[in-house]
N, C-alpha and C positions, 0 to 999 in steps of 0.2 A: 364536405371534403376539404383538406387545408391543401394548402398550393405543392404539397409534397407526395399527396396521395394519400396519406395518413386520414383518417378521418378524427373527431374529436366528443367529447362527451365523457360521463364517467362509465368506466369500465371497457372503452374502444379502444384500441392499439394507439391510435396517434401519431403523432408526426416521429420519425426519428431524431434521436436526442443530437445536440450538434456535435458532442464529439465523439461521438460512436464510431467504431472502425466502420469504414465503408464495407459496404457487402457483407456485414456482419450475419450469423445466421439466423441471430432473432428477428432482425429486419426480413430477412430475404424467405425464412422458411417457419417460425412458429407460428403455430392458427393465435388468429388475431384476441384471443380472451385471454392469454398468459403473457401478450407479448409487457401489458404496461408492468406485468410483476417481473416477468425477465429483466425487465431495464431497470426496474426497482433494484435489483440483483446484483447489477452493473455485470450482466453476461453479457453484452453490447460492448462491454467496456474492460476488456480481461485483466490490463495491467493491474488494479487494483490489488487482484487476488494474485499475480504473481510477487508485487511488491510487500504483501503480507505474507507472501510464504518464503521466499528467498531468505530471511534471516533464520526462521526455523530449519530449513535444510542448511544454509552454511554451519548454524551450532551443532546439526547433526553430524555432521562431515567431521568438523571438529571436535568433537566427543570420541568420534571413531580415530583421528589422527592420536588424541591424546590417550585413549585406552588400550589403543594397541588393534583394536578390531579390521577384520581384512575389508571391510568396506562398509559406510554409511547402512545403517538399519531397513532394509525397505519399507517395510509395516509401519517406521514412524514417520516414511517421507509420503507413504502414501494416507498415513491419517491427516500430516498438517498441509498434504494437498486437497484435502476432502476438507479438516475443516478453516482453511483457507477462503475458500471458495465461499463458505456457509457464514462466515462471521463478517468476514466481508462485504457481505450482502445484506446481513444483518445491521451492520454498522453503516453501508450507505444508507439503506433503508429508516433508519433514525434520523441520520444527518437529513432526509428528504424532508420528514415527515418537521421537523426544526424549523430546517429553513425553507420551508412552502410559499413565506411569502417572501422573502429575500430573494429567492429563485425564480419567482414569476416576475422578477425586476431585471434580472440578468439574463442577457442576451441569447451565452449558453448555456444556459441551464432553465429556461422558460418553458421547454418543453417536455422539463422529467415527470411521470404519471403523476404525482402528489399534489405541484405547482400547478400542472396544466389541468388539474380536477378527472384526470382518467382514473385516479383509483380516490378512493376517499382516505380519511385521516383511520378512520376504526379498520377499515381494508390495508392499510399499510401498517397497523401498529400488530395485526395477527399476523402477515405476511412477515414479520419482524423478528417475534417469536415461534413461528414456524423453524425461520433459517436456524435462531439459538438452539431452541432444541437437536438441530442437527450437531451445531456444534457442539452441544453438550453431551452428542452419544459418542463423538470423537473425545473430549477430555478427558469422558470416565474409561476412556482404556487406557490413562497412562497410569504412575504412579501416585498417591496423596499427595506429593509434596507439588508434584504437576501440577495438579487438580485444581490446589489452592492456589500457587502460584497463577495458572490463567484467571481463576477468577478475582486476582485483585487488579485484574485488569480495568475491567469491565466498569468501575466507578470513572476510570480516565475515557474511555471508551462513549461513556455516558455525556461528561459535561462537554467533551471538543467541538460538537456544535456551536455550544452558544462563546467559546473564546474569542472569535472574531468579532465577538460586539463588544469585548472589553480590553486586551492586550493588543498591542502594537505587534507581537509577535506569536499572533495563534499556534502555526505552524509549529510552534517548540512542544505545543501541547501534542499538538495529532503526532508530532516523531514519536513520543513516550510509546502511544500505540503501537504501531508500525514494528518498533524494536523490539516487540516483547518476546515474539519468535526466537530473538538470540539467545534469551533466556530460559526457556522450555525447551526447544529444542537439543539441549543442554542438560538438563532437568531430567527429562523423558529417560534420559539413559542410564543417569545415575543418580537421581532421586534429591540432589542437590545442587548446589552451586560451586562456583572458585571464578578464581580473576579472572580466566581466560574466556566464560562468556559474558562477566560483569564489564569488562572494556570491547567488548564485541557488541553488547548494549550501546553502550555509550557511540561507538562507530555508526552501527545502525540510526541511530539519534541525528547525529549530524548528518547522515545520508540523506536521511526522509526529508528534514529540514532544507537540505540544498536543493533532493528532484521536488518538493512541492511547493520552492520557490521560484520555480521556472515553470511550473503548472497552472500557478497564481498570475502569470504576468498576461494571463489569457481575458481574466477577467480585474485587471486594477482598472478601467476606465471607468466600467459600471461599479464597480467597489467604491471607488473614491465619490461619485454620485452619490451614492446613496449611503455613504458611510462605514462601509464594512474595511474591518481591517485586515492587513495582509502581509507575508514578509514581502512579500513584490512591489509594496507600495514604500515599507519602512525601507528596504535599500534602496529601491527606486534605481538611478543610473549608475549605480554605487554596485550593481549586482552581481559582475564580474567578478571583481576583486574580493568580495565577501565569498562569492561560490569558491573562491582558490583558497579561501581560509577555512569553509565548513569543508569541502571538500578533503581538503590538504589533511584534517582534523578525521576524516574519515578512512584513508588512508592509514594513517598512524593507527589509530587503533585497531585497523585492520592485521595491520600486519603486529603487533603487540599483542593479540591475542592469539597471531599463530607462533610467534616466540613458543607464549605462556602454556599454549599447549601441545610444546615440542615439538612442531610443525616443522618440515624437510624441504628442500629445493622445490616441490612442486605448491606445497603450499606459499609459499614465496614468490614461483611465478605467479599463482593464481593473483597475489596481490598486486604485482605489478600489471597485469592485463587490466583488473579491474579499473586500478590508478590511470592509466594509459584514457580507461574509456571515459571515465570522469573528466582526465584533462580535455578531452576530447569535446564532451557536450558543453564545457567553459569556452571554450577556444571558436565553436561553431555557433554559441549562443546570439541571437538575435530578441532581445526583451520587447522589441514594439512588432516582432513578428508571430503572431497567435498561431501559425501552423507551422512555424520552427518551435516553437518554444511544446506545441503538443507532443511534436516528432523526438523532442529531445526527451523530454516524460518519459513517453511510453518508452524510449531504449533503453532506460533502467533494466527493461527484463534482461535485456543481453551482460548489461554489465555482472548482474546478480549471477546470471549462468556461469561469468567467466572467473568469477570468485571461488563459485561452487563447486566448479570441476579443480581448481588447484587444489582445494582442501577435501574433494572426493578420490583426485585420481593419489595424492601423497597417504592415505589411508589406504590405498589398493595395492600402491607401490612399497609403500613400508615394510 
């Protein structure tokens, strides 16, 4: 038994991961033989998948604001929350399987199934392609130009693990991901592109960039140890003032793509809430503090929510 109740071994549940929400339900209620693939999943761990779906529903919203539609698509908010969820899991699930031994070095993240040998390398690379295939039965219901579009994801998707052994600035890589939702969810509805989700990209971009550089600041002591590189380390105390620039850059093309896609007063508010909440996690930021800086993470979901509803309720209201 480890000092937390968890037992240890491959294939046993194991300690809980450290930055799992507390009282989370895979801890408190799955039988002990799915829980290491749950956490493989990052269901312990939700923001993940809310921070990969929030740019697909805002493109949504906005597709609907600029088509004229009386409100956001349901069918395509509930596919990119399904495969939200699935790629997500998919993609940590690689990143484990990567850095298995990088992670048995770091403090949190010693204890994820891969590192900690509860699940094996062949047991995490099936459990990997299990989730794709999920996501894969979510793609083929949209359009071909979708279809294609999400899969040229997937080679950036692929190499973002190993960037932190070579770029000062990993993080610009994993944004690329993260953002793609602005793009598809876009896509989904009219089979193409135009400016208005290509600078909602680019927003997305510097988003992911600013919250997973205050996500980084969790683990720079053990990174600079052992060599991993991070934006938490390239700004270092400098991080403030950078976040007001990615940030600020975040903003602007937030509200630039609701310009571009004839977006009304409520789209407008949504951007200044969001903005509001951004300045908010700068303003509150603590970098040598590991459960400020988690706490500030995870409330991306709200800021994402408060975006969403500007540009879902100015499509309802139009």
């Amino acid at each position: 038994m480890t000092s937390d109740g968890g037992t240890t071994g491959l294939g046993e549940p194991g300690p809980t991961v450290a930055d799992a929400v507390k009282g989370n339900w895979v801890d408190r209620r799955a039988p002990d033989g799915l829980k290491p693939y749950l956490r493989l999943a990052r269901l312990d761990r939700p923001i993940g998948w809310w921070l990969l779906m929030w740019p697909c529903w805002w493109s949504t919203a906005l597709v609907a604001v600029a088509a004229g539609l009386p409100y956001p698509d349901p069918w395509h908010l509930f596919l990119f929350f399904v495969g939200a969820v699935a790629m997500r899991g998919a993609g940590s699930t690689w990143n484990d399987i990567v850095d298995r031994k990088v992670d048995a070095q770091v403090a949190r993240t010693r204890h994820r199934p891969v590192a900690s040998g509860q699940v094996s390398v062949k047991q995490a690379l099936a459990f990997a392609v299990f989730q794709s295939l999920v996501g894969l039965a979510v793609v083929l219901q949209f359009n071909l130009f979708t279809i294609l579009l999400s899969f040229a994801s997937l080679l950036i998707v692929a190499i973002y693990p190993f960037m932190k052994r070579f770029i000062a600035l990993p993080q610009t890589v994993f944004a690329l991901t993260f953002a793609w939702g602005a793009l598809v969810g876009w896509s989904a509805t009219t089979g193409s592109l135009a400016a208005a989700p290509i600078v909602l990209y680019i927003g997305v971009w510097f988003w992911g960039l600013g919250y997973d550089t205050i996500y980084g600041h969790q683990d720079k002591a053990d990174d600079a140890i052992i060599g991993i590189k991070s934006s938490s380390l390239f700004f270092a105390d400098k991080t403030k003032p950078a976040l007001v620039g990615i940030f600020g850059a975040t903003v602007i093309c937030a509200g630039l793509s609701a310009w571009l896609a004839g977006g009304g007063a409520m789209s407008f508010l949504g951007v200044a809430a969001f903005a509001a909440h951004l300045a908010w996690q700068v303003w509150r930021l603590d970098a040598n503090a590991p459960d400020v800086c988690l706490m500030l993470f995870r409330s991306n979901r709200y800021a994402g929510a408060l975006l969403f509803a500007g540009f879902a309720l100015d499509a309802m209201l139009g």
